[in-house]
C-alpha positions as CSV (number, residue, x, y, z in Angstrom):
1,X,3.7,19.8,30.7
2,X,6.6,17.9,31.1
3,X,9.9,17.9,28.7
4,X,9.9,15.9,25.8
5,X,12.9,16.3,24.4
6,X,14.9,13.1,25.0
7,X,11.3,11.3,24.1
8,X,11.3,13.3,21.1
9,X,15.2,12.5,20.1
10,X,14.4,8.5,20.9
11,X,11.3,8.6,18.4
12,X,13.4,10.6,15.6
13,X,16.3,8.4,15.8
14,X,14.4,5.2,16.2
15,X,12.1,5.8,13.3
16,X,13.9,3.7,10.5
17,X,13.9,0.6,12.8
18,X,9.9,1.6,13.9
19,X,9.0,1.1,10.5
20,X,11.1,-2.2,10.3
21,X,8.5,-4.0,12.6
22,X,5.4,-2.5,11.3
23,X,6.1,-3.7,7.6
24,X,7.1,-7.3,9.5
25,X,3.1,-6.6,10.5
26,X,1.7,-5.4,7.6
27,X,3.1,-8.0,5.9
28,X,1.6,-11.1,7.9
29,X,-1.8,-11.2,5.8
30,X,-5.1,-11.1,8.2
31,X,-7.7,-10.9,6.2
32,X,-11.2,-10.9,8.4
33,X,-13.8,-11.4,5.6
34,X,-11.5,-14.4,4.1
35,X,-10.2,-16.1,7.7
36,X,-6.4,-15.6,6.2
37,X,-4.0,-15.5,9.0
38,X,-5.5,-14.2,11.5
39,X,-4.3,-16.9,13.7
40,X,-1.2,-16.5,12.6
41,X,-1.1,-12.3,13.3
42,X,-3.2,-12.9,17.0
43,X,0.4,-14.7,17.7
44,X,2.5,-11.8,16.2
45,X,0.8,-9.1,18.1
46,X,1.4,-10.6,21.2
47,X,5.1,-11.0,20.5
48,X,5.2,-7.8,19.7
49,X,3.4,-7.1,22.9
50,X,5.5,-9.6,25.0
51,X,8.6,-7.6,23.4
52,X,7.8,-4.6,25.9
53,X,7.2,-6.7,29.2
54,X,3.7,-6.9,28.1
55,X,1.5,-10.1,30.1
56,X,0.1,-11.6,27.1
57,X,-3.2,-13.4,26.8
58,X,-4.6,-14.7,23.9
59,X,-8.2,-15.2,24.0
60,X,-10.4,-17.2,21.8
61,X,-13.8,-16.0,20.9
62,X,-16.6,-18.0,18.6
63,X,-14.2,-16.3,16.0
64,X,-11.0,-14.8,15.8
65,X,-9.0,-15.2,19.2
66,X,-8.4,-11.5,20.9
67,X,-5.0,-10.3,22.1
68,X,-5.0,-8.6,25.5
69,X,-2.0,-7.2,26.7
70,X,-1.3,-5.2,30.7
71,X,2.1,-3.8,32.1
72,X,1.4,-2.3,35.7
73,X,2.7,1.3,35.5
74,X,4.0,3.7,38.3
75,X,1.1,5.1,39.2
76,X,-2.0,3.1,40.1
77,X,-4.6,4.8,37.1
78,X,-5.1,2.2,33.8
79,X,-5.0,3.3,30.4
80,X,-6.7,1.0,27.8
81,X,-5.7,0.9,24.5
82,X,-8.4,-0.5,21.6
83,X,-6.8,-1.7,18.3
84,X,-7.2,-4.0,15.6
85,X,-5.3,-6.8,13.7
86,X,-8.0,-7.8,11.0
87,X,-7.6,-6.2,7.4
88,X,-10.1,-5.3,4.4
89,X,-9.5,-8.2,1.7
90,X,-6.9,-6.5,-0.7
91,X,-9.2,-7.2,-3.8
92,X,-9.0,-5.6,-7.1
93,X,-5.0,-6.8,-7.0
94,X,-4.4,-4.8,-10.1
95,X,-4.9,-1.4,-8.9
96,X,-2.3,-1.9,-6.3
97,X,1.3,-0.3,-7.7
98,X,2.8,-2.4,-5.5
99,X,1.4,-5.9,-3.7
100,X,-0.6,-5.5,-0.3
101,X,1.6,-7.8,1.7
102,X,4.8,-6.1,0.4
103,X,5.3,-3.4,2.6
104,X,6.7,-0.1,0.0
105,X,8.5,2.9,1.7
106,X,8.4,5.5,-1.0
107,X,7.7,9.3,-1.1
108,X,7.2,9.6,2.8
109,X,5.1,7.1,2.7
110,X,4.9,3.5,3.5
111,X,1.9,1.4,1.7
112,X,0.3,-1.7,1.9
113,X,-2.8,-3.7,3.3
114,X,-3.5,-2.6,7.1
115,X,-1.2,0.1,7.4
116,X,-3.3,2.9,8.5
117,X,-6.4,0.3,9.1
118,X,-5.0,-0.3,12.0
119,X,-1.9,-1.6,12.1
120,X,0.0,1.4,11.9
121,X,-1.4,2.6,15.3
122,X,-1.1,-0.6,17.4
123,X,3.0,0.0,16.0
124,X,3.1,3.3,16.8
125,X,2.0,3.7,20.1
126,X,4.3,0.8,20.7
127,X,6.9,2.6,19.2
128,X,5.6,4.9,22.2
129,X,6.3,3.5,24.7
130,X,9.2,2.4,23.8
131,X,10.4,6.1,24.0
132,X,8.7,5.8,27.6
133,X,10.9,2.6,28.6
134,X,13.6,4.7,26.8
135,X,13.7,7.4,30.0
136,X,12.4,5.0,32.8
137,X,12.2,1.4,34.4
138,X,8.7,2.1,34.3
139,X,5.5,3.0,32.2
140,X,4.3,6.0,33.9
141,X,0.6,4.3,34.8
142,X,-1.0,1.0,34.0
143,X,-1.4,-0.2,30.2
144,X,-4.0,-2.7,29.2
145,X,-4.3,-3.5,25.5
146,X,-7.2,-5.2,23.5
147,X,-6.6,-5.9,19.7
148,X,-9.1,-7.7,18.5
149,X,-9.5,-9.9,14.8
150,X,-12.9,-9.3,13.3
151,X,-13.5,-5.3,13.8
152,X,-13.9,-5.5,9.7
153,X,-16.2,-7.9,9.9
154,X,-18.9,-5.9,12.2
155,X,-16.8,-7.4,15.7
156,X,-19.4,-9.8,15.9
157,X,-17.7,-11.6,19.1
158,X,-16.4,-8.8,20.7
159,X,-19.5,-7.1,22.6
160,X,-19.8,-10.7,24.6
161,X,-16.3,-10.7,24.9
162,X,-15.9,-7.5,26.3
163,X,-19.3,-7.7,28.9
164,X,-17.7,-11.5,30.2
165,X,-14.7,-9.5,31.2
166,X,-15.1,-6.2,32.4
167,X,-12.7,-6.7,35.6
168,X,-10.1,-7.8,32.8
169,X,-10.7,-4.4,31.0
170,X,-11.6,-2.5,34.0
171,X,-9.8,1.1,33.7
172,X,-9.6,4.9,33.8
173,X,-10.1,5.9,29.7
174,X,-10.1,4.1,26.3
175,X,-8.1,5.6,23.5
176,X,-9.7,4.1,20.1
177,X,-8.5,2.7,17.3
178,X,-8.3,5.5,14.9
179,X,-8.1,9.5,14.2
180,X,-5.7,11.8,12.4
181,X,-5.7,14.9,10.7
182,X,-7.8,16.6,8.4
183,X,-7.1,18.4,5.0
184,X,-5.8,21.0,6.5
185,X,-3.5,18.8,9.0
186,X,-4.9,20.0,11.6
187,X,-5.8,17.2,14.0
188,X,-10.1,15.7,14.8
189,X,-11.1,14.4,18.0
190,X,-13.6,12.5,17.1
191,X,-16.6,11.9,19.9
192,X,-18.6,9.2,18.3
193,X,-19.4,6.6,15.9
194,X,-22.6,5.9,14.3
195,X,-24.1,2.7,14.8
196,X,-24.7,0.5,11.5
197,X,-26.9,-2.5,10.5
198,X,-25.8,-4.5,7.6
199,X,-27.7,-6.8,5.5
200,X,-28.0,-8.6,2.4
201,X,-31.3,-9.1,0.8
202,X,-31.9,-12.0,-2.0
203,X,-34.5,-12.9,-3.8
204,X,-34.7,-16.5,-5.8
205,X,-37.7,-17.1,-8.2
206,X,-36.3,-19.7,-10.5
207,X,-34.2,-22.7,-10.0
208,X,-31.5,-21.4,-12.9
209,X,-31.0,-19.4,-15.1
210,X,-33.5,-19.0,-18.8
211,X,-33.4,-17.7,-21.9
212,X,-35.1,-14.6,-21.8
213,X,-36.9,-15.4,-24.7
214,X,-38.4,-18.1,-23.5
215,X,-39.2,-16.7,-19.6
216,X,-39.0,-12.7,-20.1
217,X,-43.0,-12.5,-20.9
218,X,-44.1,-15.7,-18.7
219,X,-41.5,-16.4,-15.6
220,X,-40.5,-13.7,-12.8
221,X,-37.8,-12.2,-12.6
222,X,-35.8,-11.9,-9.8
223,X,-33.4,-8.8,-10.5
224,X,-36.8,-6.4,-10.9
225,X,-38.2,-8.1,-8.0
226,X,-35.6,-7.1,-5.9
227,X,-35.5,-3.6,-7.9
228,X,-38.9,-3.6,-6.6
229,X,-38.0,-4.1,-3.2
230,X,-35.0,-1.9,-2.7
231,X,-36.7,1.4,-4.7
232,X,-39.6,0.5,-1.3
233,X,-36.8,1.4,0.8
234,X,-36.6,5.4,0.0
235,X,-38.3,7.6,-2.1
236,X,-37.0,10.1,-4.7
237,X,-36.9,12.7,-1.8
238,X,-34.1,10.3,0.0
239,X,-36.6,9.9,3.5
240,X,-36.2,6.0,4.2
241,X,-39.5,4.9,4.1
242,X,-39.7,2.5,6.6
243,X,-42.3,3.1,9.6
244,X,-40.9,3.8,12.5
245,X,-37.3,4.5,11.5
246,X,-36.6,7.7,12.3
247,X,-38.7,7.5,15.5
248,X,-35.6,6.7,18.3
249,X,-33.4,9.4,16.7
250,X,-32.1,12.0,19.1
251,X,-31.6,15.3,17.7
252,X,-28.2,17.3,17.8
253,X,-27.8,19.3,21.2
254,X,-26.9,22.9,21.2
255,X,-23.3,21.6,22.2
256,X,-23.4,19.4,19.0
257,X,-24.4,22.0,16.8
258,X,-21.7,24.4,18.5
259,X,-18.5,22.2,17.4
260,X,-20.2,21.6,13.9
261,X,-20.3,25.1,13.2
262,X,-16.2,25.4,14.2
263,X,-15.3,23.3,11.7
264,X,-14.2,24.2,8.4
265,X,-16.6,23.8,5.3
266,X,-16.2,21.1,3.4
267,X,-18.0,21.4,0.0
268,X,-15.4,22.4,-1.8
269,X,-12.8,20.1,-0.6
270,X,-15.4,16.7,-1.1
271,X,-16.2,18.2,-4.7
272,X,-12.3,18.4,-5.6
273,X,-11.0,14.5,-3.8
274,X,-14.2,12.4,-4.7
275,X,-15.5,14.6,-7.9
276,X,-19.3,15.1,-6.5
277,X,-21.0,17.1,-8.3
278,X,-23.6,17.6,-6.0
279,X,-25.3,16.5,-2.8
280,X,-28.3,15.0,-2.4
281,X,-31.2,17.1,-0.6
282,X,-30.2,19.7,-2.0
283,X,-27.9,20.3,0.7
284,X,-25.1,23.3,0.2
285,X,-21.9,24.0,2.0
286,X,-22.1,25.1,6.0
287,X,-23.3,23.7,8.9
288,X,-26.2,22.2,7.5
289,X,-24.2,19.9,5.4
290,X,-21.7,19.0,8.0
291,X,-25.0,18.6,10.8
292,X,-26.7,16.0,7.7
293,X,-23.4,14.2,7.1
294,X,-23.4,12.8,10.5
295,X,-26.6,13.6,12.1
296,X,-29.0,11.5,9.6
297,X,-29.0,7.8,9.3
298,X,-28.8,6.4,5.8
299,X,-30.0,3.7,3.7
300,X,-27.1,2.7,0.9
301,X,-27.0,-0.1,-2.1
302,X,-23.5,-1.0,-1.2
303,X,-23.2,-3.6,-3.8
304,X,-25.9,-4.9,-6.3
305,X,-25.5,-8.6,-8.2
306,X,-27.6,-11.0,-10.8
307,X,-27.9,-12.1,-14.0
308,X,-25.0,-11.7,-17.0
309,X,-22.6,-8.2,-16.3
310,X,-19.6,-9.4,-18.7
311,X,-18.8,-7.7,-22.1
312,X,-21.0,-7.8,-24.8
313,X,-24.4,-9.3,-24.7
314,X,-26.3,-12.2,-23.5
315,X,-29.5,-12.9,-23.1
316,X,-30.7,-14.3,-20.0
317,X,-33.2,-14.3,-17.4
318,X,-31.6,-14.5,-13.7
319,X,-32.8,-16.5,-11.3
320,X,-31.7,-15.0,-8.4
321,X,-30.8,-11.8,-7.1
322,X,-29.0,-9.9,-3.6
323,X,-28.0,-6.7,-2.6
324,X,-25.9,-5.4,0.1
325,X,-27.3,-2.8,2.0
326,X,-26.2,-0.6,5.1
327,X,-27.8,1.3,7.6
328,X,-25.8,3.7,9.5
329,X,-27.6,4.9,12.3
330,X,-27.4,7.5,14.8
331,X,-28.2,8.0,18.7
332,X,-30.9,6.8,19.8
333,X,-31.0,3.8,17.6
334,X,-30.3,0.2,17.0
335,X,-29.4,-2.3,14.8
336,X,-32.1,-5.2,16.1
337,X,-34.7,-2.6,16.0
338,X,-34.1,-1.4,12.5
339,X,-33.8,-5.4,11.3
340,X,-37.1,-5.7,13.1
341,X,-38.3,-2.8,11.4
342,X,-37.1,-3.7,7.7
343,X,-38.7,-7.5,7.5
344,X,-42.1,-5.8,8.6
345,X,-41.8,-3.1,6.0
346,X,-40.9,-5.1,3.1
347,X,-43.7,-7.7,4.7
348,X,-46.0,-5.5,4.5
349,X,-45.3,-4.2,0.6
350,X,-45.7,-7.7,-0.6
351,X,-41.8,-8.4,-0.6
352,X,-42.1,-11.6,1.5
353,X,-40.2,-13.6,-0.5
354,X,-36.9,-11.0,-0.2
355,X,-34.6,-13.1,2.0
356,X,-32.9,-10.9,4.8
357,X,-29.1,-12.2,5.7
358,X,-28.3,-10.3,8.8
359,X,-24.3,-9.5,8.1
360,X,-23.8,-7.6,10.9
361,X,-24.1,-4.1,13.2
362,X,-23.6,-2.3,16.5
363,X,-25.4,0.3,18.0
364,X,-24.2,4.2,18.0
365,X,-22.2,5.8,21.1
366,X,-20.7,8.7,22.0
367,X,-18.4,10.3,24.6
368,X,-19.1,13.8,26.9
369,X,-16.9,16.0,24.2
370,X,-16.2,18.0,27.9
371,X,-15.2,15.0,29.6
372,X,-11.4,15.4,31.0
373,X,-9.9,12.3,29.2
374,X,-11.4,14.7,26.0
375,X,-9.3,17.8,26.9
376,X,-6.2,15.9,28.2
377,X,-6.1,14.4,24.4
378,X,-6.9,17.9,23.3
379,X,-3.9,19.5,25.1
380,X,-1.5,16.9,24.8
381,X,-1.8,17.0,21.1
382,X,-1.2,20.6,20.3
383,X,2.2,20.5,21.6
384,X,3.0,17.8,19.0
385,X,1.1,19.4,15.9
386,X,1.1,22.7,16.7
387,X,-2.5,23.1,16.2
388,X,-5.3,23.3,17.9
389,X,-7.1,19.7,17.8
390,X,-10.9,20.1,16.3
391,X,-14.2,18.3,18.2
392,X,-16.0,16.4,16.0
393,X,-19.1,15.6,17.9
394,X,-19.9,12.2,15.7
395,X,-18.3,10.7,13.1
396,X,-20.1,8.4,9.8
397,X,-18.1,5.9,10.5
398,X,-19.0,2.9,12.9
399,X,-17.3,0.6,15.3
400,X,-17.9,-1.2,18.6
401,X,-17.3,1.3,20.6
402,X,-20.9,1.1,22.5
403,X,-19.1,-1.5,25.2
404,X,-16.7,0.6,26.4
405,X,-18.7,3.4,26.7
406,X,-21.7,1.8,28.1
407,X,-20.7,-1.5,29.5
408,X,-17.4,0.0,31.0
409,X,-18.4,3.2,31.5
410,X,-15.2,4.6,29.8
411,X,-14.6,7.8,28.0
412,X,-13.5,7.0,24.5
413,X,-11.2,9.1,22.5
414,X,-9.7,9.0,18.9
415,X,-6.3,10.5,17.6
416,X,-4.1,9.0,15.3
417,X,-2.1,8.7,12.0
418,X,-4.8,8.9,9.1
419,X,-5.0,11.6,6.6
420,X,-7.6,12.4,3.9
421,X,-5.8,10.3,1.6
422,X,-4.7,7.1,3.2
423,X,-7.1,4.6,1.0
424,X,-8.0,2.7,4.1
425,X,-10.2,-0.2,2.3
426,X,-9.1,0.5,-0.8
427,X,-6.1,-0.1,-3.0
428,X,-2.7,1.2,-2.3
429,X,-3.6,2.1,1.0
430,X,-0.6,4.0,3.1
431,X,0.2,5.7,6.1
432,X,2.5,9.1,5.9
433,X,5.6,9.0,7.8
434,X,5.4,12.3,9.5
435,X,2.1,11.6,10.9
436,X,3.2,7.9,12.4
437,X,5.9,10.0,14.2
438,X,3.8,12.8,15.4
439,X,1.0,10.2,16.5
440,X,4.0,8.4,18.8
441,X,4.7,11.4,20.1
442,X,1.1,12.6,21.0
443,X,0.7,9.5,23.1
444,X,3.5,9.3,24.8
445,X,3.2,12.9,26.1
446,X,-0.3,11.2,26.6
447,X,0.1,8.6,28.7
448,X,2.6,10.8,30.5
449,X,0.1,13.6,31.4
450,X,-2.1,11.0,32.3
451,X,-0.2,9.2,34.7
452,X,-0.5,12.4,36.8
């Protein structure tokens, strides 16, 4: 591997003035799920992206517009980088200790809306290559970038977008949008997302609102109806009781179950950060708990909503009633099948008044975890963290990643700046310093080693 040490002494010594241009970022609201400034932060990236000799396009979609980005390198192989500019809406303000779109440096850390998700990693591999431009005329190979504006919002444009160009994004690999380092700070390669339908069910069986007095023994209601409805869903025993839902999954390879059983056990560890007390199947620590955590598809109430839920009392009968619900779902399955699949079950238990408001999904993909893109990521980290990065074979998570995989045909790694507790999504979320650097330094040995 090559020597990094006047890379290394650029990134140390530029730090300060990286961080400078990511809080300008950060604090340029782009809110997906509210259409704040997204506009406005499409035209900032691609300064940003102009800033390093950068041909800029910005594309529009049948939502927010996508940045693309390409500098020919020295060599003639094409690295494609895969971020994102949208945000998570900042909401509850008051659990912030500091506003969302005032970027705070304080204990080695800098805070605010974005900054891990993702806008800390489209700045720092900037801040990489920068290091790169720092030692030559040249980026050592070709560079494409794609950041698009509605990845929290299900990237609902972006699978077209990506098929209708695929000369455009035509390349060698596809470093993601995320990764980091575990409790331990060891660094996670993750090979996969899961796939994930979301959906909003809503029942209405009045036209407003009664007294309950008056309609609790005569009218329906609408918050047990959709009780009802949901508690069809899955059983005490937590099996989803939809037919036919579990019939496309794939089961875990011997390969899979081989890099679950390296890592550590995390009972212990989820018990302590998020206070669990147990987990449901009766599951304990090992491998069967890390195989179920990623390796089952779920069915979760992410959000319930009727009637009165202020202080104190009132008595009413609501009229209507929703739910959000998501379905993360593993190989082999898919989010038009499972939609399919839910308006026939709840069809056929009587629930054909339950409204279902498609919100969103993509389908689950993974990458070879022996692939050579894989390893080079592998390698090329363990010289910066001093660790050996750890193969997760599929992560809960979910993104679009099933393009690039499958319509591209790229292998798709992870690495990044997150840690256990960066808050991405919720208040006060923040980046650690150290980890921005390292992550700069990991890719540009990266594209480096590549290059050859």
């Amino acid at each position: 591997m090559s020597d990094y040490k006047k890379i290394d002494a650029f990134l140390d010594s530029g730090l300060d003035g990286s961080l400078v241009e990511l809080s300008r970022l950060v604090a340029q609201p782009s809110v997906g799920a509210q259409n704040w400034g997204l506009e406005e932060c499409a035209q900032l990236v691609g300064e940003m992206l102009k800033a390093r000799g950068f041909k800029v396009q910005i594309l529009p979609t049948g939502g927010a517009p996508v940045v693309f980005g390409e500098r020919k390198g020295e060599r003639d192989k094409t690295l494609l980088f895969y971020n994102h500019y949208d945000v998570q809406p900042p909401e509850p303000l008051d659990l912030w200790e500091t506003p969302p779109f005032e970027p705070s440096l304080r204990d080695g850390k800098l805070y605010g809306r974005g900054v891990s998700d993702d806008k800390g990693h489209i700045v720092a591999r900037l801040f990489a290559l920068d290091a790169l431009l720092n030692s030559s005329d040249n980026l050592p190979c070709n560079i494409k970038f794609i950041i698009e504006g509605e990845e929290e919002t299900s990237s609902a444009n972006l699978f077209d977008f990506v098929r209708n160009n695929k000369a455009l994004l035509k390349a060698d690999a596809c470093m993601w949008e995320f990764g980091g380092v575990d409790h331990r700070d060891v660094p996670i390669q993750y090979l996969g997302l899961r796939g994930i339908c979301y959906v909003e069910l809503s029942v209405e069986k009045l036209s407003t609102d009664v007294h309950s007095g008056l309609g609790g023994s005569i009218f329906p209601n609408a918050a047990w109806r959709l009780t009802w409805a949901l508690n069809s869903l899955k059983g005490p025993d937590e099996r989803i009781r939809i037919p036919g839902f579990y019939e496309d999954v794939k089961p875990p390879s011997v390969r899979d179950r081989e890099l679950i059983d390296a890592l550590p056990d995390l009972e212990e560890e989820y018990k302590s950060r998020y206070g669990v007390q147990e987990f449901i199947k009766g599951l304990k620590g090992g491998t069967e708990l890390k195989m179920e955590e990623v390796f089952s598809p779920t069915c979760t109430i992410c959000g319930l909503t009727s009637g009165y839920q202020g202080p104190g009392s009132k008595t009413v009968q609501p009229a209507r009633a929703s739910a959000k619900v998501d379905f993360r779902l593993v190989p082999n399955q898919s989010p038009d099948d499972i939609l399919k699949k839910l308006r026939a079950h709840l069809d056929s238990e009587g629930f054909g008044d339950v409204l279902i408001t498609y919100l969103g999904g993509e389908p689950p993909a993974r990458t070879d975890p022996d692939d050579p893109f894989i390893k080079l990521v592998v390698d090329t980290a363990s010289d910066v963290y001093k660790a050996p990065m750890q193969l997760v074979p599929l992560t809960g998570g979910s993104g679009p990643n099933y393009p690039f995989v499958h319509d591209l045909g790229l292998p798709v790694a992870t690495a990044g700046l997150g840690y256990p507790d960066t808050r991405a999504h919720a208040p006060n979320e923040n980046i650690r310093v150290d980890l921005y650097l390292q992550h700069a330094k990991h890719m540009a040995r990266l594209i480096t080693e590549f290059a050859k």
